[in-house]
PyMOL Python script that loads the backbone (N, CA, C, O; Angstrom):
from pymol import cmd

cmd.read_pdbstr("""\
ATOM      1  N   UNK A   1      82.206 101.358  80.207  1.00  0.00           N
ATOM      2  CA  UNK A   1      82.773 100.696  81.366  1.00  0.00           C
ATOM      3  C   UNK A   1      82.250 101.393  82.614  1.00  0.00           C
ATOM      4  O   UNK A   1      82.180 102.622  82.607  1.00  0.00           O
ATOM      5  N   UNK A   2      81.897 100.728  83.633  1.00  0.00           N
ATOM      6  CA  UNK A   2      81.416 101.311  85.025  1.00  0.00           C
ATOM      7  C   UNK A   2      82.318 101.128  85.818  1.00  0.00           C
ATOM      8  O   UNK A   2      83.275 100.354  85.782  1.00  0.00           O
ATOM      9  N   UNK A   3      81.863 102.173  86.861  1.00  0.00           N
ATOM     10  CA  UNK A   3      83.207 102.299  87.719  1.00  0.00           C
ATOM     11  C   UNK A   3      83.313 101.173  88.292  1.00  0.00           C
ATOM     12  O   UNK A   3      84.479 100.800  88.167  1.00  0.00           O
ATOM     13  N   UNK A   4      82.376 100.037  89.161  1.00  0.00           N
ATOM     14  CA  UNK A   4      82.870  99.163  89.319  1.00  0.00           C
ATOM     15  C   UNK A   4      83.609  98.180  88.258  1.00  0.00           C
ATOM     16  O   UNK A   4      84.206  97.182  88.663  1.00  0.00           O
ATOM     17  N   UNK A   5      83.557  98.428  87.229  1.00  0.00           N
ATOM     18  CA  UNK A   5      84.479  97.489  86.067  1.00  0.00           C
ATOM     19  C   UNK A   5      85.938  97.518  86.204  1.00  0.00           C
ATOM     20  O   UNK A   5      86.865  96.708  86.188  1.00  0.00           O
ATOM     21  N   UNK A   6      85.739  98.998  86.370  1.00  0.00           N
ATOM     22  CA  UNK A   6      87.475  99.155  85.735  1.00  0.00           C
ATOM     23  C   UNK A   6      88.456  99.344  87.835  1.00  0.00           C
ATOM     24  O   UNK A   6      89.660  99.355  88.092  1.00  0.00           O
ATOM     25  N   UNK A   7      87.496  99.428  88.612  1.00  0.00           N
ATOM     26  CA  UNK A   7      88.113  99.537  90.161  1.00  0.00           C
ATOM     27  C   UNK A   7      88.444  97.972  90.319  1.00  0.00           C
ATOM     28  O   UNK A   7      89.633  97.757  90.553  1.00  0.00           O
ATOM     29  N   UNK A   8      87.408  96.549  90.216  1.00  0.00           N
ATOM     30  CA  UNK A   8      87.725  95.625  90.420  1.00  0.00           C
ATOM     31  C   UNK A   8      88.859  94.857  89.454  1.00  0.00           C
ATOM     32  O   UNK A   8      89.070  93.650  89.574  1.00  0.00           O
ATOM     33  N   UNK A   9      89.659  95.805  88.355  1.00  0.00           N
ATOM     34  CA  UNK A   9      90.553  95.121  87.620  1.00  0.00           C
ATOM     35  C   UNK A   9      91.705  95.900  88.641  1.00  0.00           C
ATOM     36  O   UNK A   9      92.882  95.564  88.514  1.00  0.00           O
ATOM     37  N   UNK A  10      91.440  96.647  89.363  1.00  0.00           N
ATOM     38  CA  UNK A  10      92.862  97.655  90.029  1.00  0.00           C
ATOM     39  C   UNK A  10      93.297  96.879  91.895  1.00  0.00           C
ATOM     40  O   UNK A  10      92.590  97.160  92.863  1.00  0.00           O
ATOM     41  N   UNK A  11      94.463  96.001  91.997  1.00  0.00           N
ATOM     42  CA  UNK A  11      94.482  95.858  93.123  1.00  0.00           C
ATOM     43  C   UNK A  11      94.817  96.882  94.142  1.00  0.00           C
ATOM     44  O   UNK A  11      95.536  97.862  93.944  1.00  0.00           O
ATOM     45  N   UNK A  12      94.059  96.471  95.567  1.00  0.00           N
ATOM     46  CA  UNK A  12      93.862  97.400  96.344  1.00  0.00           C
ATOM     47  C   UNK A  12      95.400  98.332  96.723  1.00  0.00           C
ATOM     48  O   UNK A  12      96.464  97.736  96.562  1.00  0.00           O
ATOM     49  N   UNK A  13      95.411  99.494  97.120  1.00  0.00           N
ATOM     50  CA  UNK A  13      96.542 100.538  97.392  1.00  0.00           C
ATOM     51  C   UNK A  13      96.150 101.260  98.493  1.00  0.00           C
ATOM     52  O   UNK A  13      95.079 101.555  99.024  1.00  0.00           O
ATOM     53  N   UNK A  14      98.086 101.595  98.812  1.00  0.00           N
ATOM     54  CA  UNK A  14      97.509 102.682 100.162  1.00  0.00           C
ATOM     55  C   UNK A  14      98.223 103.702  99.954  1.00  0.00           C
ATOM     56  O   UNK A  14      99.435 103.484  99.970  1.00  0.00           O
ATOM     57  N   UNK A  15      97.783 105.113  99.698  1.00  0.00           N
ATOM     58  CA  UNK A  15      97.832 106.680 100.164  1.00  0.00           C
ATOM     59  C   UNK A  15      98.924 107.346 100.975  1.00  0.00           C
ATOM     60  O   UNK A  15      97.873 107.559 101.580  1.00  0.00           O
ATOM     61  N   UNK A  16      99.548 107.683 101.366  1.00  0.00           N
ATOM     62  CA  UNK A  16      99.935 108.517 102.610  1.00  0.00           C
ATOM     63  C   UNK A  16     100.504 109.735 102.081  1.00  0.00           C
ATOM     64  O   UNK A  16     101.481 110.047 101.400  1.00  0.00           O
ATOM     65  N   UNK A  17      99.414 110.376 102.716  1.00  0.00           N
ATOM     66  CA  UNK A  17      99.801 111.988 102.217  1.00  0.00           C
ATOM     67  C   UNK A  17      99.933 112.865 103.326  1.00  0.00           C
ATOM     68  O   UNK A  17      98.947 113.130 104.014  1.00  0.00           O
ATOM     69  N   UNK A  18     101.033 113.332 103.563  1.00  0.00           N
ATOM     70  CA  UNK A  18     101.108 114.851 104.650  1.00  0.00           C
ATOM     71  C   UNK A  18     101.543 115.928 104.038  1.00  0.00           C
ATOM     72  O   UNK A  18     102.017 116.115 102.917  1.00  0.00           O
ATOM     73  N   UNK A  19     101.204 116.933 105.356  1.00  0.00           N
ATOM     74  CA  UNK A  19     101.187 118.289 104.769  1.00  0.00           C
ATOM     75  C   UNK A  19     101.526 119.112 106.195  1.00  0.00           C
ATOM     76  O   UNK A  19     100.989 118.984 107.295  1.00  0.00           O
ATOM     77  N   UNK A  20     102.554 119.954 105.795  1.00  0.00           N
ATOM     78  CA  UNK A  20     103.427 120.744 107.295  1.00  0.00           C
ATOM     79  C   UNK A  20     102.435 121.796 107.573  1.00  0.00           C
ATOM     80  O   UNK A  20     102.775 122.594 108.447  1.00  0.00           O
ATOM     81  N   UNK A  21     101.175 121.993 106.972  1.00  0.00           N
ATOM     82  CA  UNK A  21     100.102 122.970 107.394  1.00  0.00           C
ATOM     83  C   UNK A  21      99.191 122.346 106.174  1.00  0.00           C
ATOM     84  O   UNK A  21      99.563 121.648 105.230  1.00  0.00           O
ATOM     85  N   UNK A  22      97.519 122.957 106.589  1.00  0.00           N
ATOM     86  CA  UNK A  22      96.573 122.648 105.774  1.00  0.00           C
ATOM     87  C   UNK A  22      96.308 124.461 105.129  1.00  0.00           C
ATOM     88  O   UNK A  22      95.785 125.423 105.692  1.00  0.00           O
ATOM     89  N   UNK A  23      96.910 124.331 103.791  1.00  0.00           N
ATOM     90  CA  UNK A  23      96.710 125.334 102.886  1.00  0.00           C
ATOM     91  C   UNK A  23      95.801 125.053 101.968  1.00  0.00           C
ATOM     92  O   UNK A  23      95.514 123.924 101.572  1.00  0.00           O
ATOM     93  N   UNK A  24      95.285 126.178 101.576  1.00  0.00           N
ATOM     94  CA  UNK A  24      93.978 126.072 100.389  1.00  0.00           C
ATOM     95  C   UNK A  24      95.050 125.460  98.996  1.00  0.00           C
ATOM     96  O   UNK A  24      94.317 125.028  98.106  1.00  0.00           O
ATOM     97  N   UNK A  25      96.310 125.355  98.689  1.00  0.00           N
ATOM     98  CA  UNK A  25      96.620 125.407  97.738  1.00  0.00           C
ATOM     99  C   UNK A  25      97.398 124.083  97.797  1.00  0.00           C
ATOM    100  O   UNK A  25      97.380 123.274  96.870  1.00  0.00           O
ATOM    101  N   UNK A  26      98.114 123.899  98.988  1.00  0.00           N
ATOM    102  CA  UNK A  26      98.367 122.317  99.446  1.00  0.00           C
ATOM    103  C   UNK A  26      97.006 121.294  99.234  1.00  0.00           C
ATOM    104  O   UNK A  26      97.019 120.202  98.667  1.00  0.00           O
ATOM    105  N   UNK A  27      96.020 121.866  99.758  1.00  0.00           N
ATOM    106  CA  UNK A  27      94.728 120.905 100.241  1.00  0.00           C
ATOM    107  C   UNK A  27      93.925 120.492  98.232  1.00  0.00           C
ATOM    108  O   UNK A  27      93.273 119.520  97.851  1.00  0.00           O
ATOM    109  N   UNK A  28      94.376 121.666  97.506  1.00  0.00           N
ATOM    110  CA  UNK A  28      94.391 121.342  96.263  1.00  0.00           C
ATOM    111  C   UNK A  28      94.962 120.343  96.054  1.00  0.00           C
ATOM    112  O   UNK A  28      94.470 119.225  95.902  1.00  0.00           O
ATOM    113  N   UNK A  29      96.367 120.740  96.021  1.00  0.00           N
ATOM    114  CA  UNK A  29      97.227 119.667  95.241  1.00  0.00           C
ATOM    115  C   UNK A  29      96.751 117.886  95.701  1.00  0.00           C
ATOM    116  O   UNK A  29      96.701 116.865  95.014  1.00  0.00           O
ATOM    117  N   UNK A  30      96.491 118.121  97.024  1.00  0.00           N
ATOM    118  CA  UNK A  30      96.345 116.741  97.315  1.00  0.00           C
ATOM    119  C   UNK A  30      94.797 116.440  96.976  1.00  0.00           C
ATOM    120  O   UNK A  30      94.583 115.243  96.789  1.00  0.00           O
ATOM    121  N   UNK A  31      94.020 117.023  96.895  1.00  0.00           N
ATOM    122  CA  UNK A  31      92.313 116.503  96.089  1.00  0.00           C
ATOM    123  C   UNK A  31      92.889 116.413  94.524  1.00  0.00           C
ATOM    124  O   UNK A  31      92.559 115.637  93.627  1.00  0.00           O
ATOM    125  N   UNK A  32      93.685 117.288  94.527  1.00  0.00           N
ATOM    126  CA  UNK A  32      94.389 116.215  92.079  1.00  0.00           C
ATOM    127  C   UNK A  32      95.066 115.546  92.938  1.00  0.00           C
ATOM    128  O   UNK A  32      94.425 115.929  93.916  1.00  0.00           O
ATOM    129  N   UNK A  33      95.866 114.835  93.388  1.00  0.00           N
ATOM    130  CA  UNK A  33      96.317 113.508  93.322  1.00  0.00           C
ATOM    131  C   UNK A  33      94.983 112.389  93.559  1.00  0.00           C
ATOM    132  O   UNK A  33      94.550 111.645  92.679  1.00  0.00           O
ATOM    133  N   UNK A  34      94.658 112.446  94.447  1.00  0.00           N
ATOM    134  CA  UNK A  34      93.306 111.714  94.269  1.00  0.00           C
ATOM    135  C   UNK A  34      92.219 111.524  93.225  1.00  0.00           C
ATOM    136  O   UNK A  34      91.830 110.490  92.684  1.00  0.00           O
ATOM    137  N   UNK A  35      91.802 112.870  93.070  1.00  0.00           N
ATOM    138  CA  UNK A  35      90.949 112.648  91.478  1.00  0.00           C
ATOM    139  C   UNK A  35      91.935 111.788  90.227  1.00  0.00           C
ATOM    140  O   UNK A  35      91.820 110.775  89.536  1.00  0.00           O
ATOM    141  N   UNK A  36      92.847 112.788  90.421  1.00  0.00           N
ATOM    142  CA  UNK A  36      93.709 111.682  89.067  1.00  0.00           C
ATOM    143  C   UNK A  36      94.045 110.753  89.278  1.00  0.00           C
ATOM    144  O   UNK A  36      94.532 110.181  88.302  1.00  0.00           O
ATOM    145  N   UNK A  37      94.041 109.920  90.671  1.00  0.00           N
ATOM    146  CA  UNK A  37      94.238 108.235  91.311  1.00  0.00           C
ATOM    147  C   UNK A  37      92.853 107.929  90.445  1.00  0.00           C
ATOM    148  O   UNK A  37      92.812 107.409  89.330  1.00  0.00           O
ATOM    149  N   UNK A  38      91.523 108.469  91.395  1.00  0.00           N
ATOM    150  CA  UNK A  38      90.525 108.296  90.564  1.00  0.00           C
ATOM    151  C   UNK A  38      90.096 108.086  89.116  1.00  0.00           C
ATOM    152  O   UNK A  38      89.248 107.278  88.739  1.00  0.00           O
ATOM    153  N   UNK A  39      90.652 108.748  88.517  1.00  0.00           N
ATOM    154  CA  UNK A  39      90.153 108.866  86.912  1.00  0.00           C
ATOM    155  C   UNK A  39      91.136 107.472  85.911  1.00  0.00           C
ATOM    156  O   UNK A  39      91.231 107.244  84.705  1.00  0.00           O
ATOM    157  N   UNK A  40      91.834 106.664  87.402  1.00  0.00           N
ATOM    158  CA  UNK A  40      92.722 105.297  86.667  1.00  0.00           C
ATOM    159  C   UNK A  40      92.420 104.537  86.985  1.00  0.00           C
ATOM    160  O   UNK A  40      93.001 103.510  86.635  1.00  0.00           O
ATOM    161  N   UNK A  41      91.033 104.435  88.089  1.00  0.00           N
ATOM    162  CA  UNK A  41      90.314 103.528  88.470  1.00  0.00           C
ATOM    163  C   UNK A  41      90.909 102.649  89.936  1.00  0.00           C
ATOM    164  O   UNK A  41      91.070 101.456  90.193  1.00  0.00           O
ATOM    165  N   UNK A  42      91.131 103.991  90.731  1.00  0.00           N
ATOM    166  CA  UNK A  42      91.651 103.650  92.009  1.00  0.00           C
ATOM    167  C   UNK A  42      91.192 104.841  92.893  1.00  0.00           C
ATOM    168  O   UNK A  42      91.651 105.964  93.099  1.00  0.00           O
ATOM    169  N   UNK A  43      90.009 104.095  93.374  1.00  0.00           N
ATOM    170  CA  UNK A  43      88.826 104.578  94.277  1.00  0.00           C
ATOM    171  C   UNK A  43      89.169 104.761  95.417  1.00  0.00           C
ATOM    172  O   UNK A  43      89.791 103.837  95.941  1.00  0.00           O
ATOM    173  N   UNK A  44      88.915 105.938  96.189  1.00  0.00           N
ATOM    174  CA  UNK A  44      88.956 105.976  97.608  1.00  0.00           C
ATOM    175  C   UNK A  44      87.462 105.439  98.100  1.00  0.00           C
ATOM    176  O   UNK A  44      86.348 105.557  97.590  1.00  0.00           O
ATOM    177  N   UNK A  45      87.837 104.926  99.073  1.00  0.00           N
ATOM    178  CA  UNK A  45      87.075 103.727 100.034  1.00  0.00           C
ATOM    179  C   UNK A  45      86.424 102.367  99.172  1.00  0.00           C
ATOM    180  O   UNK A  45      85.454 101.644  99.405  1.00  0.00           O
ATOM    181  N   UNK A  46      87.538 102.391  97.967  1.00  0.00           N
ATOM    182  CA  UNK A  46      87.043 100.960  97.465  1.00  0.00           C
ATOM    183  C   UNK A  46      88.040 100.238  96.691  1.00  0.00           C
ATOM    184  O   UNK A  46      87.788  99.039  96.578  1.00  0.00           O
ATOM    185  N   UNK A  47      89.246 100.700  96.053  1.00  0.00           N
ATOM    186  CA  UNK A  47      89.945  99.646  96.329  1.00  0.00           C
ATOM    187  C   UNK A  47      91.726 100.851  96.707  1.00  0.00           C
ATOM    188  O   UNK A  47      92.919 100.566  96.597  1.00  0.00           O
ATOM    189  N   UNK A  48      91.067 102.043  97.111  1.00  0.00           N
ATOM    190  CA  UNK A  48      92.082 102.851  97.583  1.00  0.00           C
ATOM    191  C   UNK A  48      91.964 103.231  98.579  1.00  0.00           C
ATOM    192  O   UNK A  48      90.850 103.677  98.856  1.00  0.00           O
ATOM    193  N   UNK A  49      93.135 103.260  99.733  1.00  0.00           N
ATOM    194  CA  UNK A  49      93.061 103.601 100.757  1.00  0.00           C
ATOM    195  C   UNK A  49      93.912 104.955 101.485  1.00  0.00           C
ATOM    196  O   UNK A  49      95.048 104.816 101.939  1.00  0.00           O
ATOM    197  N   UNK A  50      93.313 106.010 101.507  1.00  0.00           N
ATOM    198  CA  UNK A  50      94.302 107.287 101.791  1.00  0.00           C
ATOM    199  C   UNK A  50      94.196 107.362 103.216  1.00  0.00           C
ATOM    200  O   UNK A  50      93.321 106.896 103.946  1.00  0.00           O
ATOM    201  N   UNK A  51      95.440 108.159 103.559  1.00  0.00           N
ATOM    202  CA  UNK A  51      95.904 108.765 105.062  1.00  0.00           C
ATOM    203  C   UNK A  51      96.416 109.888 105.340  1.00  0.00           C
ATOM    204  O   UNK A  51      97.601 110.015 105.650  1.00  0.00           O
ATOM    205  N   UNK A  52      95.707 110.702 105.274  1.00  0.00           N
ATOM    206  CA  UNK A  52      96.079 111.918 105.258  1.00  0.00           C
ATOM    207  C   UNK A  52      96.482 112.471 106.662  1.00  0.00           C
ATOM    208  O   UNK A  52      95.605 112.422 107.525  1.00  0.00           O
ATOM    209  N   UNK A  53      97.681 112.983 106.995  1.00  0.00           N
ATOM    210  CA  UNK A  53      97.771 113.290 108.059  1.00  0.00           C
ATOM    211  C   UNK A  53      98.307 115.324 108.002  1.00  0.00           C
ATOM    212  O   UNK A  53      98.311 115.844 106.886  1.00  0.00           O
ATOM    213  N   UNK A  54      98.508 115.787 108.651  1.00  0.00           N
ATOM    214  CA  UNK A  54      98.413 117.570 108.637  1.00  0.00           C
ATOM    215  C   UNK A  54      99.681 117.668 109.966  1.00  0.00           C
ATOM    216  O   UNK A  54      99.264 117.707 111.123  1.00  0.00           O
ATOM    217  N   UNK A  55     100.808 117.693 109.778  1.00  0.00           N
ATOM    218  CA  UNK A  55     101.379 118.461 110.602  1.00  0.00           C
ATOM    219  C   UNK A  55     100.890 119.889 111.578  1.00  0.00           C
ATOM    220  O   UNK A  55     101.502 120.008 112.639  1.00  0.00           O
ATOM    221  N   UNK A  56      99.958 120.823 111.297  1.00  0.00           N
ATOM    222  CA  UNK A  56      99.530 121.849 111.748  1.00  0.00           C
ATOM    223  C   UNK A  56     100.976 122.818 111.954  1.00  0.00           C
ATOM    224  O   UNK A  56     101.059 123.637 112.869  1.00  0.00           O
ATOM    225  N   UNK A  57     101.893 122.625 111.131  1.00  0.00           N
ATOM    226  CA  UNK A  57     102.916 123.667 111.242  1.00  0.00           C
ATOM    227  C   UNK A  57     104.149 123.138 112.237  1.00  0.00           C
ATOM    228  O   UNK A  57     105.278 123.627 112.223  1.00  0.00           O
ATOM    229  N   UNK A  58     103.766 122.168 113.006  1.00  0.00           N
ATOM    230  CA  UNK A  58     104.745 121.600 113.825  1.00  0.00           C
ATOM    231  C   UNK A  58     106.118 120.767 113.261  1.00  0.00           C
ATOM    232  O   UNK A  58     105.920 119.552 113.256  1.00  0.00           O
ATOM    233  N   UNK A  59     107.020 121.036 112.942  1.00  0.00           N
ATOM    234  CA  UNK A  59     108.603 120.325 112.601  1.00  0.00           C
ATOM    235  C   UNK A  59     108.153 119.075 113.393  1.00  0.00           C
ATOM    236  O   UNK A  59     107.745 118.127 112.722  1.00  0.00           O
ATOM    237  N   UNK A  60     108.179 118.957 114.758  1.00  0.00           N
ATOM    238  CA  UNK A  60     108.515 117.496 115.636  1.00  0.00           C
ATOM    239  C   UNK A  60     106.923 116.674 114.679  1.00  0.00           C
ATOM    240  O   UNK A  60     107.190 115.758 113.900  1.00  0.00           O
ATOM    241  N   UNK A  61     105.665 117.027 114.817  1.00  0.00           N
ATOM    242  CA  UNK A  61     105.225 116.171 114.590  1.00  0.00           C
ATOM    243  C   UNK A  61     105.215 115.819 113.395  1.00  0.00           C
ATOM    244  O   UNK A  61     104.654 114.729 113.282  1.00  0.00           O
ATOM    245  N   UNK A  62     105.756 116.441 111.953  1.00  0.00           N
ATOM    246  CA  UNK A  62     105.801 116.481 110.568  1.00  0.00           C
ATOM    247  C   UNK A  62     107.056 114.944 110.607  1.00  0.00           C
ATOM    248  O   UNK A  62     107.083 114.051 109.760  1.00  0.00           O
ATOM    249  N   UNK A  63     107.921 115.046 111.782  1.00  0.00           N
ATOM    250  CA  UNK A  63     108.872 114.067 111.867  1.00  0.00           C
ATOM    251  C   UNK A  63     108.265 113.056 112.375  1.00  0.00           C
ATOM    252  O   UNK A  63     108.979 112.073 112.175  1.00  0.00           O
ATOM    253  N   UNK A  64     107.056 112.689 113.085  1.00  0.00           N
ATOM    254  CA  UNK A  64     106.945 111.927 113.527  1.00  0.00           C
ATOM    255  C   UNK A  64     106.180 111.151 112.835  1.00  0.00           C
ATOM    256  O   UNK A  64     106.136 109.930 112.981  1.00  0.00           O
ATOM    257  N   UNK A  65     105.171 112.147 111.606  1.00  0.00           N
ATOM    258  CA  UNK A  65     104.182 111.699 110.495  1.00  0.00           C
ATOM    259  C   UNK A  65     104.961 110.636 109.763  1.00  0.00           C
ATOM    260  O   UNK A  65     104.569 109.484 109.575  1.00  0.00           O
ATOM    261  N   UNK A  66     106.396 111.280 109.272  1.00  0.00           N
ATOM    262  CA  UNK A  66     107.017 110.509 108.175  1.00  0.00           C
ATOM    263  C   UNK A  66     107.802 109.881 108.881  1.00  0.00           C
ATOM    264  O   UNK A  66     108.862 109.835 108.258  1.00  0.00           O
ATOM    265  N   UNK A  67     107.939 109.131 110.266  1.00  0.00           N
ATOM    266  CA  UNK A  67     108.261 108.425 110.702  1.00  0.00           C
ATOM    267  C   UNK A  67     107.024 106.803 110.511  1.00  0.00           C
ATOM    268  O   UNK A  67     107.092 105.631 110.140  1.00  0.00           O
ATOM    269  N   UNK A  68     106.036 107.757 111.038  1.00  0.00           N
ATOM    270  CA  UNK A  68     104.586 106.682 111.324  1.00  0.00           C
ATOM    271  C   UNK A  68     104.523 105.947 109.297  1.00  0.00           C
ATOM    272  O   UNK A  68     104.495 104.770 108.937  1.00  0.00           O
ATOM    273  N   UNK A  69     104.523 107.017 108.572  1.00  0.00           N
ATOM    274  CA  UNK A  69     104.194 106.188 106.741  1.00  0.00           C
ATOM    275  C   UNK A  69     105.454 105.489 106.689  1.00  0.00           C
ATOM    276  O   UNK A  69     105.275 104.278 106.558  1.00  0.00           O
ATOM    277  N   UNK A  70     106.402 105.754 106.734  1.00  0.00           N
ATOM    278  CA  UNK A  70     107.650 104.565 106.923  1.00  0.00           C
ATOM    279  C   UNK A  70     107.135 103.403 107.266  1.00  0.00           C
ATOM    280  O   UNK A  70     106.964 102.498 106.449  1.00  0.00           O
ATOM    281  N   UNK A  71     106.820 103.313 108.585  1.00  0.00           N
ATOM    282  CA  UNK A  71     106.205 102.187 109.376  1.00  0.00           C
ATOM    283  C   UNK A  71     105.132 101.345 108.815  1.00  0.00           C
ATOM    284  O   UNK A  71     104.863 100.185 109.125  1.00  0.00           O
ATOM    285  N   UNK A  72     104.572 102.090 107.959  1.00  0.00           N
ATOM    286  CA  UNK A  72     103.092 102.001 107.819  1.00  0.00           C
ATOM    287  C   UNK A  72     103.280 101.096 106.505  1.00  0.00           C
ATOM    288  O   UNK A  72     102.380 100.304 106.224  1.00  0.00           O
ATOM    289  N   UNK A  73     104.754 101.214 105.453  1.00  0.00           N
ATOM    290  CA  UNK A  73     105.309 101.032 104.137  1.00  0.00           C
ATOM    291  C   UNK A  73     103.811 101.160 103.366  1.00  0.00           C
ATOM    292  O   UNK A  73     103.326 100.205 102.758  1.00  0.00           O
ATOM    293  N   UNK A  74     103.133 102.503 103.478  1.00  0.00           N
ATOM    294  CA  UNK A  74     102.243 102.472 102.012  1.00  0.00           C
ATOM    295  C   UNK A  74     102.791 101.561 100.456  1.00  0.00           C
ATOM    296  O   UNK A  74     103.636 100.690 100.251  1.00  0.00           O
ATOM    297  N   UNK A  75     101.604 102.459  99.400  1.00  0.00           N
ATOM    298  CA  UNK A  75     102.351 101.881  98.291  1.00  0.00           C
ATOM    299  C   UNK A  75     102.726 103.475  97.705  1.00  0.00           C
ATOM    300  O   UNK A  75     103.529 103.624  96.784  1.00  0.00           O
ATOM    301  N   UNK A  76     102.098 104.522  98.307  1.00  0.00           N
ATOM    302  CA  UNK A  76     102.833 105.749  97.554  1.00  0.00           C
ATOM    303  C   UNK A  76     102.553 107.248  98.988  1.00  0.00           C
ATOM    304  O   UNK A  76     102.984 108.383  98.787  1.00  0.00           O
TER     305      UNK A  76
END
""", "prot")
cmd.dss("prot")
cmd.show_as("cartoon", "prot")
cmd.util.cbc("prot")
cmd.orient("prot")
């Protein structure tokens, strides 16, 4: 099966991932959620769409992130 085989059986999805700082061990966790989106045949920039946004340590804007994906109603 090729990757386009098994991406065009997967309807399209959207991402939203934050993070209250960009850590080497956060910035992990969120490249395995993606690979393992990946490895079920839900491609970033083809039928998956991520949003990664980074608080930089800030409380107000970490509130305002998960205000904006609310808005936004991803699918995860």
């Amino acid at each position: 099966t090729t990757e386009s085989d098994t991406t065009a059986d997967k309807p399209a999805k959207t991402l939203a991932i934050t993070q209250i700082v960009e850590h080497p061990s956060l910035d992990d966790m969120r490249r395995g959620i993606i690979d393992e989106l990946a490895d079920n045949g839900y491609i970033e920039g083809k039928n998956l769409t991520v949003n990664f946004q980074s608080a930089q340590g800030n409380t107000a804007t970490a509130g305002q992130i998960a205000k904006q994906f609310v808005g936004d109603n991803p699918d995860a």
